[in-house]
KELO-276715 format. One line per 5 residues: number of its first residue (from 0); for each residue z, x, y of N, C-alpha, C. Coordinates in Angstrom, 1 decimal, padded with zeros to 4 digits. Each point is the difference from the previous one (the first is absolute). Layout:
NUM = Z,X,Y,Z,X,Y,Z,X,Y | ...
END
This chain:
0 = -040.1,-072.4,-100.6,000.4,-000.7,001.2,-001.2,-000.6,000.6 | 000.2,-001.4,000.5,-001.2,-000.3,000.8,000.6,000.1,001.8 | -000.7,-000.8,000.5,000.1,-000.1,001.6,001.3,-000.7,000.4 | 000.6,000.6,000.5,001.3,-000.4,000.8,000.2,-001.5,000.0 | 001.0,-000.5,-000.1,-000.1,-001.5,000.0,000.9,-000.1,001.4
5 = 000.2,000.6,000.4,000.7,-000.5,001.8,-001.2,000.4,000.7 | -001.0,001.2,-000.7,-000.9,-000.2,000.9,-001.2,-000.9,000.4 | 000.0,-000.9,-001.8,-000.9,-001.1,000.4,000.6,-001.0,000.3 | 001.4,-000.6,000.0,000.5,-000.8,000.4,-000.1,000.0,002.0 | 000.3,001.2,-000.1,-000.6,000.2,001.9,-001.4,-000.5,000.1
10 = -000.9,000.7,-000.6,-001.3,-000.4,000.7,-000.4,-001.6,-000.5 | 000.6,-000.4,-001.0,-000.6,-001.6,000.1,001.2,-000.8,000.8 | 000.8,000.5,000.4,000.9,-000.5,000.8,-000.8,000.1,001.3 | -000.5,001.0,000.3,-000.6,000.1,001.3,-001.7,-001.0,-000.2 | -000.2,000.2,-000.8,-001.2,-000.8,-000.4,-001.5,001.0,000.3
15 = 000.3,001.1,-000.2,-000.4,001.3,000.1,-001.5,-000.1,-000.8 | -001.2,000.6,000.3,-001.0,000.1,-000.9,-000.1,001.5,-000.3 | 000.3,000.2,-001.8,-000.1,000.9,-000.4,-000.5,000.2,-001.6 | -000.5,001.0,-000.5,000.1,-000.1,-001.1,000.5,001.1,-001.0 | -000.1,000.1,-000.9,001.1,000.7,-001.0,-001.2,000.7,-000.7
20 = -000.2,001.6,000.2,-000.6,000.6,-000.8,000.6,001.5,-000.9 | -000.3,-000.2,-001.2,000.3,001.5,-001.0,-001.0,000.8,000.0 | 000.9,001.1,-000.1,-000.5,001.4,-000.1,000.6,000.7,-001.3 | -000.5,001.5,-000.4,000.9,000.6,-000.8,001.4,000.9,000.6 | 000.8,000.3,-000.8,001.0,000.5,000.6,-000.3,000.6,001.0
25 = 001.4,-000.2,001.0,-000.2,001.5,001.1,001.3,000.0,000.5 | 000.3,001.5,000.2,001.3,000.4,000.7,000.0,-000.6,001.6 | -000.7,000.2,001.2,000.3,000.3,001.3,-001.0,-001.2,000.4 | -000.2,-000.2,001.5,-000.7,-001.0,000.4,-001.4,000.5,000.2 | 000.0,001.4,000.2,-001.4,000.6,-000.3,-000.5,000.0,-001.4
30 = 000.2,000.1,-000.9,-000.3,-000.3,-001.3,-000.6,-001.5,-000.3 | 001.1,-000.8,000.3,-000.3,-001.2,000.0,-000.9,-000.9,001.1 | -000.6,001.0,000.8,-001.5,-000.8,000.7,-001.1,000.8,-000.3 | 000.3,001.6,-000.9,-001.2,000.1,-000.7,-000.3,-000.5,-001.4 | 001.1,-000.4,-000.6,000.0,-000.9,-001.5,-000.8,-001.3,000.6
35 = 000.7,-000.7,000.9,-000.7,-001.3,000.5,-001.7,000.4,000.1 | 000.0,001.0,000.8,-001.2,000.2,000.5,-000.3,-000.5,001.6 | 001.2,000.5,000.9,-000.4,-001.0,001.3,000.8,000.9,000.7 | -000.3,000.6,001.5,-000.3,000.8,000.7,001.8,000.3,000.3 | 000.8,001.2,-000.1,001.0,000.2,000.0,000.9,-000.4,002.0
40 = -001.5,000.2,000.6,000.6,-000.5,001.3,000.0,-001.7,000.1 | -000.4,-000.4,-000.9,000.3,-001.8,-000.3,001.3,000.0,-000.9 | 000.6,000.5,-000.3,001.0,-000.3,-000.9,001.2,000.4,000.3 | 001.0,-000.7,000.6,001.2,-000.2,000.3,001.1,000.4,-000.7 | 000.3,001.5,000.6,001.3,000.0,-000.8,001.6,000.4,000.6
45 = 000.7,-000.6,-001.0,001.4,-000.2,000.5,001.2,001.4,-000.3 | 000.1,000.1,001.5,001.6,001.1,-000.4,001.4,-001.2,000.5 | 000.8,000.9,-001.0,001.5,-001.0,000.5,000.8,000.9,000.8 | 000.4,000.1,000.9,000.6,000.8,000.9,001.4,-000.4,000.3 | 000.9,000.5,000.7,001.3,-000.7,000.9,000.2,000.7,000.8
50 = 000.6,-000.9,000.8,000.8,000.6,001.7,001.2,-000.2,000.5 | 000.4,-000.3,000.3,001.8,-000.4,000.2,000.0,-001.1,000.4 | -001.3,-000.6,-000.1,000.5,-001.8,-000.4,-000.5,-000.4,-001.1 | -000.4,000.8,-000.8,-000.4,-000.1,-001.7,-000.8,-000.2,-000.3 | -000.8,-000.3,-001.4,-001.3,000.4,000.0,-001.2,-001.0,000.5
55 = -001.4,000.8,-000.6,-001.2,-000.6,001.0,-000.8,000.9,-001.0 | -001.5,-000.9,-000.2,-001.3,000.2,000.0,-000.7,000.2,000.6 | -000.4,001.7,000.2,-000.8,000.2,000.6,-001.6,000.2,-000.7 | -001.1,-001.0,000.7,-001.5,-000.2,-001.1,-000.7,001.0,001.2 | -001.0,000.5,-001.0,-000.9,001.5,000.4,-001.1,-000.4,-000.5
60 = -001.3,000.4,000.2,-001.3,000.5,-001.0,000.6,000.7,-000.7 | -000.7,-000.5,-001.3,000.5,001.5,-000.9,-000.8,001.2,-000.1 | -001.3,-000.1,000.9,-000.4,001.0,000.8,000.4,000.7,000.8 | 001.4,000.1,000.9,000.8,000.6,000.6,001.3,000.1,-000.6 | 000.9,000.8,000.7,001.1,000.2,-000.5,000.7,-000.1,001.5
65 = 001.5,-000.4,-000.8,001.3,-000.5,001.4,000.2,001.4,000.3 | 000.6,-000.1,001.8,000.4,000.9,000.3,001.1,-000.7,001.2 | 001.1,000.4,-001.0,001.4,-000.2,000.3,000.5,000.1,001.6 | -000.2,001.1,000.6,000.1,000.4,001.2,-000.6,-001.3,001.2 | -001.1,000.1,-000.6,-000.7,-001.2,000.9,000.7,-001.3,-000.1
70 = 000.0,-000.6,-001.2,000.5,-000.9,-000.6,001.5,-000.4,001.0 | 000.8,001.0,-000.4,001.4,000.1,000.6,000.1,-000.4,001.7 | -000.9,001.0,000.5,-000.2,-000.4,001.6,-000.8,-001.4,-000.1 | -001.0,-000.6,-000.1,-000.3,-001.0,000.0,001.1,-001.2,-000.2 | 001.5,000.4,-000.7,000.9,-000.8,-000.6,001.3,-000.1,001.2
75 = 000.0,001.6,000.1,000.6,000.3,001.1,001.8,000.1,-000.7 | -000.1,000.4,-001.7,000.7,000.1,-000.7,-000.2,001.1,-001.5 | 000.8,000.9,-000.2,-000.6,000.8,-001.1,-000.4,-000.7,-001.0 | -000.4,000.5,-001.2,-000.7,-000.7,-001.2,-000.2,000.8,-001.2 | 000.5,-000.3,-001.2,-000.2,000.7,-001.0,-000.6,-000.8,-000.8
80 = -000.3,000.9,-001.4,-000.4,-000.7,-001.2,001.1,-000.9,-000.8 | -000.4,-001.0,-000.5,000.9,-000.5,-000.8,000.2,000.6,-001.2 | 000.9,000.1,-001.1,000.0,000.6,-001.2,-000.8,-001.0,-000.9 | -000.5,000.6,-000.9,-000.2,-000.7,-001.6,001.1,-001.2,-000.3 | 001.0,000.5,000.0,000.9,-000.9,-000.2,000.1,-001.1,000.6
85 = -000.3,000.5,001.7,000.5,-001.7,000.4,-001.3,-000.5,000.3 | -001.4,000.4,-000.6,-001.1,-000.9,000.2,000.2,-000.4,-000.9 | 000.2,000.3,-001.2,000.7,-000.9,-001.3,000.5,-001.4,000.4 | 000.9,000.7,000.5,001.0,-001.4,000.6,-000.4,-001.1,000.7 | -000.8,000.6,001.2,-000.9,-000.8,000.4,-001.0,-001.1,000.3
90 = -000.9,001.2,-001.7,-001.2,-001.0,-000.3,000.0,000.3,-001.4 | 001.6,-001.1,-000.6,-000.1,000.0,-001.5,-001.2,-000.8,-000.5 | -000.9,-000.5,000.0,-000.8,-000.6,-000.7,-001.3,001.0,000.4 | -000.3,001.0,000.4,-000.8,001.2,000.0,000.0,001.1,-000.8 | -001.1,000.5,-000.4,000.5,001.1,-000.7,-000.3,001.6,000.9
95 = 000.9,001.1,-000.1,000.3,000.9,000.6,-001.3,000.6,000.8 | -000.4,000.2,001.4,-001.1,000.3,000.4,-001.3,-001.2,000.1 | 000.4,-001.6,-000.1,-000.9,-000.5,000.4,000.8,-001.4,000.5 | 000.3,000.5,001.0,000.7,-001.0,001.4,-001.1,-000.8,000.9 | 000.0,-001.1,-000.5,-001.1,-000.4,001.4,000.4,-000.4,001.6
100 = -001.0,000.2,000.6,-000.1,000.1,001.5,000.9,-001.0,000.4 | 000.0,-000.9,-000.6,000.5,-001.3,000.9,001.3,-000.6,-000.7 | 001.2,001.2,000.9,001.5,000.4,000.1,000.1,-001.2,000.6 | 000.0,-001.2,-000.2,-000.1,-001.2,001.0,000.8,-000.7,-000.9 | -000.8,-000.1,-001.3,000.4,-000.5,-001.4,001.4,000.5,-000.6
105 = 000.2,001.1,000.5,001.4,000.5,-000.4,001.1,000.0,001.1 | -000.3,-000.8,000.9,000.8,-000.6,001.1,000.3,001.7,000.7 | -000.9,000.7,000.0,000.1,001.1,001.3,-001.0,000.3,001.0 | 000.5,000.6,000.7,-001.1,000.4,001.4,-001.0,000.6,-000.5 | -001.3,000.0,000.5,-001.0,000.7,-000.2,-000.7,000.6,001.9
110 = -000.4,001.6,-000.4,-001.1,000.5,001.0,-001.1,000.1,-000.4 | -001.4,-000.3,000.5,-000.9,000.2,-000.7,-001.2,000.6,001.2 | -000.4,001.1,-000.6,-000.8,000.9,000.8,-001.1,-000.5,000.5 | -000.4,-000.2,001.0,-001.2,-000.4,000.7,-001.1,-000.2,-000.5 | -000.4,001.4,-001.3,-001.0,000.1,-000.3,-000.2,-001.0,-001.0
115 = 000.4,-000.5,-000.4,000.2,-001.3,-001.0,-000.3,-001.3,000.7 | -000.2,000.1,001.0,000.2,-001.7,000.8,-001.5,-000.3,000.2 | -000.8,000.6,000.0,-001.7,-000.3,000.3,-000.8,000.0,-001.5 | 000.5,000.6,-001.1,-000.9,000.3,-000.9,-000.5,-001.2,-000.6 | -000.8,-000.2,-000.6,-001.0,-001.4,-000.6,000.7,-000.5,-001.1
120 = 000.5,000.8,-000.7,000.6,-000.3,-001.3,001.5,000.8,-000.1 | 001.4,-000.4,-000.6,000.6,001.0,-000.2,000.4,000.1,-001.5 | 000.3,000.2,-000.1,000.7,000.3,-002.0,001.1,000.8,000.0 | 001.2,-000.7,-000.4,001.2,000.7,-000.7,000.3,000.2,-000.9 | 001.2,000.7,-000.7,000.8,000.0,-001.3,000.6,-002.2,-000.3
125 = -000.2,000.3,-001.5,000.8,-001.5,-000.2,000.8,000.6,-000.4 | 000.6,000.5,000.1,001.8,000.4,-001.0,000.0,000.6,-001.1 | -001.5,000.4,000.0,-000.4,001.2,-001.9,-000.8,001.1,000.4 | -000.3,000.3,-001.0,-000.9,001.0,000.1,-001.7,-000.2,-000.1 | -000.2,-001.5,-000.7,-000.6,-000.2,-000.3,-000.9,-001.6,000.6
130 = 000.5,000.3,001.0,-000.3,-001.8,000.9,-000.3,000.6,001.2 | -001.2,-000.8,000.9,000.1,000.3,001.4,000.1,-001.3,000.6 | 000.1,000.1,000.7,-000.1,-001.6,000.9,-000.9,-000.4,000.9 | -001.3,-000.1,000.3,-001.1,-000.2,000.9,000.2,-000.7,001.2 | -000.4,000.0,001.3,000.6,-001.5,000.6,-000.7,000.5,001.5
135 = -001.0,-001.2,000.6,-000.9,000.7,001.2,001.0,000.2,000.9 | -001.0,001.1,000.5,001.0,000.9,001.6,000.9,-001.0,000.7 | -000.7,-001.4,000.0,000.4,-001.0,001.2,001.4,-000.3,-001.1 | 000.0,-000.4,-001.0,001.2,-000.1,-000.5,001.0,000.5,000.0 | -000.1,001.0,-000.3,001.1,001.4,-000.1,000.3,-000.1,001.7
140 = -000.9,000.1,001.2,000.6,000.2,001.6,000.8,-001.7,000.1 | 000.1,-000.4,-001.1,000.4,-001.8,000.6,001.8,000.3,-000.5 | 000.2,000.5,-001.3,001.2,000.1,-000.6,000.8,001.2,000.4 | -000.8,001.1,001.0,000.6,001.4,000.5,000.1,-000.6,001.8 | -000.5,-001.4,000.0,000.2,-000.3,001.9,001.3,000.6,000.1
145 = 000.9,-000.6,-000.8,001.6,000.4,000.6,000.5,001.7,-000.4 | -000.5,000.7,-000.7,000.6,001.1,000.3,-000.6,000.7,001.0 | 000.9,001.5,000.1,000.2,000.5,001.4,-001.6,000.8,-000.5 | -001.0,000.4,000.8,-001.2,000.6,000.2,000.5,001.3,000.6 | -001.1,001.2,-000.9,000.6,001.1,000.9,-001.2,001.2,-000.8
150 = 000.0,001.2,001.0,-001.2,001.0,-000.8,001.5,000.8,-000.5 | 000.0,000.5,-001.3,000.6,000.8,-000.7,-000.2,001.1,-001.0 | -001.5,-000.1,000.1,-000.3,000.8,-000.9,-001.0,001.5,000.1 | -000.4,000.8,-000.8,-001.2,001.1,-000.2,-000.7,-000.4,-000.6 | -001.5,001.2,000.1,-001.2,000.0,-001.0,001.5,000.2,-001.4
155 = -000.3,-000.1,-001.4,000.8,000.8,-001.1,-001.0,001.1,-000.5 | 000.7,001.5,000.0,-001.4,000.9,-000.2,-000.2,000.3,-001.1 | -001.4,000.6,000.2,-001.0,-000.5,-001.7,001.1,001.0,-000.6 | -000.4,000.0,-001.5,000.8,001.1,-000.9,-000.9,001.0,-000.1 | 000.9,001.2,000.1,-000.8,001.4,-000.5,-001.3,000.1,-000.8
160 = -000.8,000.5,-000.1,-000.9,000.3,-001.0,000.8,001.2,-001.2 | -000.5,-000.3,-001.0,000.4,001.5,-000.6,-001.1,000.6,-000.5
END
């Protein structure tokens, strides 16, 4: 699979400066900014959620993790995970676990955490496992002006030693 084609249709639609870089496989958005090699709090990553007016992208560092509760009050509406299934549905030209940030392209809402809005550089999933998408901080805060801004997230804690 390569990089989403709604999602580069979006950014040269927007006229967006970015560029398209590979890595070796990776499962999660953490993986895929240590494959890249670029700092996991620069790298943007996408949950698909819903609420009782349906779904939405919510973008995180993949140095943190969502925390729902917050999220929800901030919304001022509950919020769950979307299934496998209907991110399927959603972002048929992706493959499973690499959804990018910019839910814009797939004609849905996006939140996007604060801590994402100042960084110098950001990097997302292209719709594989194997693509990131590079694009300066000023870029990424130019194509996220219109979604809703909000703090949603934790530190994610280290893993156990064994």
């Amino acid at each position: 699979m390569t990089v989403s084609k709604k999602l580069t249709d979006y950014l040269d639609n927007a006229a967006a400066t970015y560029t398209v870089r590979s890595h070796p496989r990776s499962a999660t958005s953490a993986e895929a900014a240590h494959a890249a090699h670029v700092p996991e709090s620069d790298f943007a990553k996408a949950v698909v959620l819903k609420d009782a007016e349906g779904y939405f992208v919510a973008v995180l560092p993949a140095s943190r993790e969502i925390v729902l509760a917050q999220l929800w009050r901030t919304l001022h509406s509950p919020v769950e995970l979307a299934s496998e299934a209907e991110i399927a549905n959603l972002f048929d030209d992706c493959a499973m676990g690499a959804v990018p940030a910019f839910g814009q392209a797939y004609d849905l809402p996006v939140v996007v955490d604060e801590h994402l809005m100042s960084r110098p550089t950001v990097y997302i999933e292209g719709g594989d496992h194997e693509s990131v998408v590079e694009m300066p901080g000023e870029a990424f805060a130019q194509l996220m002006r219109d979604a809703r801004h909000a703090n949603f997230v934790a530190h994610r804690p280290e893993p156990l030693a064994s």
